[in-house]
N, C-alpha and C positions, 0 to 999 in steps of 0.2 A: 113306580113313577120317579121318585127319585134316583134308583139305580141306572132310568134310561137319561133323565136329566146330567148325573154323573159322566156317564160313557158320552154323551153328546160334547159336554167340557171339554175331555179328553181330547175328543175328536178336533173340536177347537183349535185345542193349544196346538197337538202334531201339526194342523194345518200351516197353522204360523209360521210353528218351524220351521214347516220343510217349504214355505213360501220366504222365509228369512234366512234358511241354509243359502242361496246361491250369492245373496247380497254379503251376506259374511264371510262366504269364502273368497267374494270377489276383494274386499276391501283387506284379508290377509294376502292374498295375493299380490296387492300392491304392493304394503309395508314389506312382504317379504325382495321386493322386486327393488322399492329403495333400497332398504338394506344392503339389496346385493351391491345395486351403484355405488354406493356407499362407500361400501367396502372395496369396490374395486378401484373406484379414486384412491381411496388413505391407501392403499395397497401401492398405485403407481404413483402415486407422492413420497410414500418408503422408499422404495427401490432403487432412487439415485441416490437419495438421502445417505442410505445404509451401506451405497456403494461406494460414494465417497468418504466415509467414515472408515469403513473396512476395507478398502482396496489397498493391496500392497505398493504403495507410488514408489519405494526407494526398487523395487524388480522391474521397474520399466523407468530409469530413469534417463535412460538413453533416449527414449524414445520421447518421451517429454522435454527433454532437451532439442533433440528434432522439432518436434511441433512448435517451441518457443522460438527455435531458429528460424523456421519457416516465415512465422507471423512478422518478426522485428529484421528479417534479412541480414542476418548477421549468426556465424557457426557460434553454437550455445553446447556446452559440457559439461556435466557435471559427475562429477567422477570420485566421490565420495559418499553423498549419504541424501536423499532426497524424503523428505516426511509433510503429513498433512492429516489433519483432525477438524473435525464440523462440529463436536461438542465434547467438553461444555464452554472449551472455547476455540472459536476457528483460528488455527496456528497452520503457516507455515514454515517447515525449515529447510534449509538448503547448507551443503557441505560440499567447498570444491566444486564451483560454480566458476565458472571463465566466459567473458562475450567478448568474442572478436574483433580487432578493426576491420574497415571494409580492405577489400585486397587491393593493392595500389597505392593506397592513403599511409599505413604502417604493419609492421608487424608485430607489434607490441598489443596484448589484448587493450581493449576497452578497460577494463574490471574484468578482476580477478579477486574471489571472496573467499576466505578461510571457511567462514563460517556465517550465519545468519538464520534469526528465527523473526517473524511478524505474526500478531494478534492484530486481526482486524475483525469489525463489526460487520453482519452481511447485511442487515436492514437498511442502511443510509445507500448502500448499491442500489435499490429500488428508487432512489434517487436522482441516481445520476452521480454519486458522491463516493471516492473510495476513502475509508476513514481506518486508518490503523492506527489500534489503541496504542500497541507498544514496536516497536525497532530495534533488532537489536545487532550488530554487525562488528563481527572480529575480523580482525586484519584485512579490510578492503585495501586492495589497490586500485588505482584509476589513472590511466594515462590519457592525457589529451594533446592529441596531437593535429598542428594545423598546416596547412601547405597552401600559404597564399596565392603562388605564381599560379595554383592547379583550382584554387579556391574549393578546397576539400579539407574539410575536417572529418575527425572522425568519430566524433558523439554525431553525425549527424547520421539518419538513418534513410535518407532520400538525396542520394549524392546525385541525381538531376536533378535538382531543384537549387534556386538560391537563399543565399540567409532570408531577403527579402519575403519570399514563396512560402516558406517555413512556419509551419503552424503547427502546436501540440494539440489531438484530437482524442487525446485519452481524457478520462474524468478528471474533477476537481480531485486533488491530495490532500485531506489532513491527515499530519503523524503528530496524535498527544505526546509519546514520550517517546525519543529517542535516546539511543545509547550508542555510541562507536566508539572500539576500542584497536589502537594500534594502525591507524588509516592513513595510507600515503596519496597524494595526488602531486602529481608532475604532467608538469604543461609543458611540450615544445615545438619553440618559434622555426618559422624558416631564419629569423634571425637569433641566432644562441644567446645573445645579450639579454632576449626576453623570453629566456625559459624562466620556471620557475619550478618547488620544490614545497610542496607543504607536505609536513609530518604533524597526525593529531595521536597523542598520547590514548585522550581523552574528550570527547565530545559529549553534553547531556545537556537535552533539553527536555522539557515538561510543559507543557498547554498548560495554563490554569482554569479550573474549573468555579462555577460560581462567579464570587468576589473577592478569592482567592488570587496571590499572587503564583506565579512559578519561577521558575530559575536556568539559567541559561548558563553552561561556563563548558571551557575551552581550553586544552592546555596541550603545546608542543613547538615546532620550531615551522619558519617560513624561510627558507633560503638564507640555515643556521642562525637565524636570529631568533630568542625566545619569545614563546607568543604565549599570552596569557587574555581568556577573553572571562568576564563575570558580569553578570546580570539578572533581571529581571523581567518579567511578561507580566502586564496585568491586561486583564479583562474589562473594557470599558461598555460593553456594547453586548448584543447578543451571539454575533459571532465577528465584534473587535478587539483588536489589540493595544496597548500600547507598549512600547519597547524602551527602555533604558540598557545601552552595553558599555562596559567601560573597558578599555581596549589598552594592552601593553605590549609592543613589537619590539622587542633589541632598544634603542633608543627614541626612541615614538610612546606617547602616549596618547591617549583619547575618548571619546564617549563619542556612541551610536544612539542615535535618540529619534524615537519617530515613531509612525503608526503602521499596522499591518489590516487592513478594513477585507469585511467581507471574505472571511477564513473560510468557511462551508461554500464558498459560490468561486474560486477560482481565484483568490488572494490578489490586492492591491498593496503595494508597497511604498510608503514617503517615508525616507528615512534622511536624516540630517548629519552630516559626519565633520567632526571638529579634532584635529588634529595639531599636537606642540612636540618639536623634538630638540634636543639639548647639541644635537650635532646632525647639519643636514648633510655631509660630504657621507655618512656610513649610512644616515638613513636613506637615501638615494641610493648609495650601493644595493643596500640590500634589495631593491625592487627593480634594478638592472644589476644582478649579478656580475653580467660578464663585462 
């Protein structure tokens, strides 16, 4: 009696099992079926990831150069050294970088760069926001050149269009800390009287963070006059400024003093400029040279 009791048990439990086998292989079958999905998202969320991390950019740098020409309509070269990193922090650098004027307008490039590297944050780009923590830029040049009779310049990048027409359609820019070292800019007029000539030795700025202040300063010559700029940025806001610069040109003195409001949203600027010179017949010269 109890031996048949026994063997009935048995008989039981097999039942179960083999009535709870199809239900538990169906419910690993799923888990194994997430899994798979799973794994095959993080797999093609790798794959650009790891491509832009390890792809060789300075072996095609020509061709990156094409693609950047394409976009801004203007011949792009880079003929030294092109590099790019995703972590642990996204850098880019460029060596021997040149952008065109448009043809007709001059022959003198736009910008011409020795050298340069930028750290920016990729998370504020989900934004709408490009944010570059650091800038860093040896020996740029930059010519600007204007041709009133033909109403063409040549930072412009839509030469049908008028100043009036002209709209920048790229994102918001903040740059926390720049550096520039050895930087020329020459602007010229169709009349030579109002060309001009800046040389920066040295350029550095710093965003303040917090309630911290930062520091702004400047140092080289403006159409051979020495130019000395030092100052201050403080933080008054969540993403305001306020600006104190105290300005030394040849024989000019002065303070820059104002706000810079709404930095993360596309920058407003009220600035207040107060100027004294001990001689106005050279300080005049020097801002009509010729």
């Amino acid at each position: 009696m109890v031996e048949g009791r026994f063997c009935g048990g048995l008989g039981l439990i097999f039942w179960r099992i083999r009535r709870a086998l199809p239900y538990a292989t169906s419910i690993m079958t799923r888990k194994r079926l997430i899994l798979s999905a799973v794994g095959l998202l993080v797999a093609l969320l790798a794959l650009p990831v790891l491509f832009l991390q390890y792809f060789n950019w300075n072996d095609h740098r020509d061709r990156v150069a094409s693609w950047v020409g394409t976009a801004i309509q203007r011949e792009v070269q880079i003929s030294d050294r092109l590099g790019f990193q995703l972590w642990p922090t996204t850098k880019l650098s460029v060596s021997g970088l040149e952008i065109s004027s448009p043809e007709g307008v001059s022959d003198l490039p736009l910008l011409k760069l020795q050298s340069g590297e930028a750290e920016f944050a990729i998370w504020p780009l989900l934004s709408g926001i490009l944010v570059i923590d650091r800038l860093e830029l040896d020996s740029p040049t930059v010519n600007l050149v204007s041709k009133l009779e033909e109403g063409a310049t040549n930072w412009r990048f839509r030469l049908d269009e008028t100043a009036d027409d002209q709209s920048f359609a790229g994102p918001p820019l903040v740059v926390r800390e720049l550096q520039v070292r050895g930087a020329y800019v020459q602007y010229s007029d169709p009349d030579p009287q109002l060309d001009q000539d800046l040389h920066l030795s040295q350029l550095d700025w710093v965003l303040p963070e917090d309630a911290g202040n930062s520091t702004v300063t400047a140092a080289g010559t403006l159409n051979g006059g020495a130019l000395e700029v030092k100052g201050a940025l403080t933080l008054v806001g969540e993403d305001d400024l306020e600006a104190v610069l105290n300005l030394v040109l040849g024989k000019i003195s002065g303070e820059v003093s104002g706000s810079v409001t709404e930095v993360m949203q596309g920058v407003n600027v009220y600035m207040l400029l107060s100027l004294e010179t001990s001689d106005l017949t050279q300080s005049f010269a020097m801002f009509v040279p010729g």
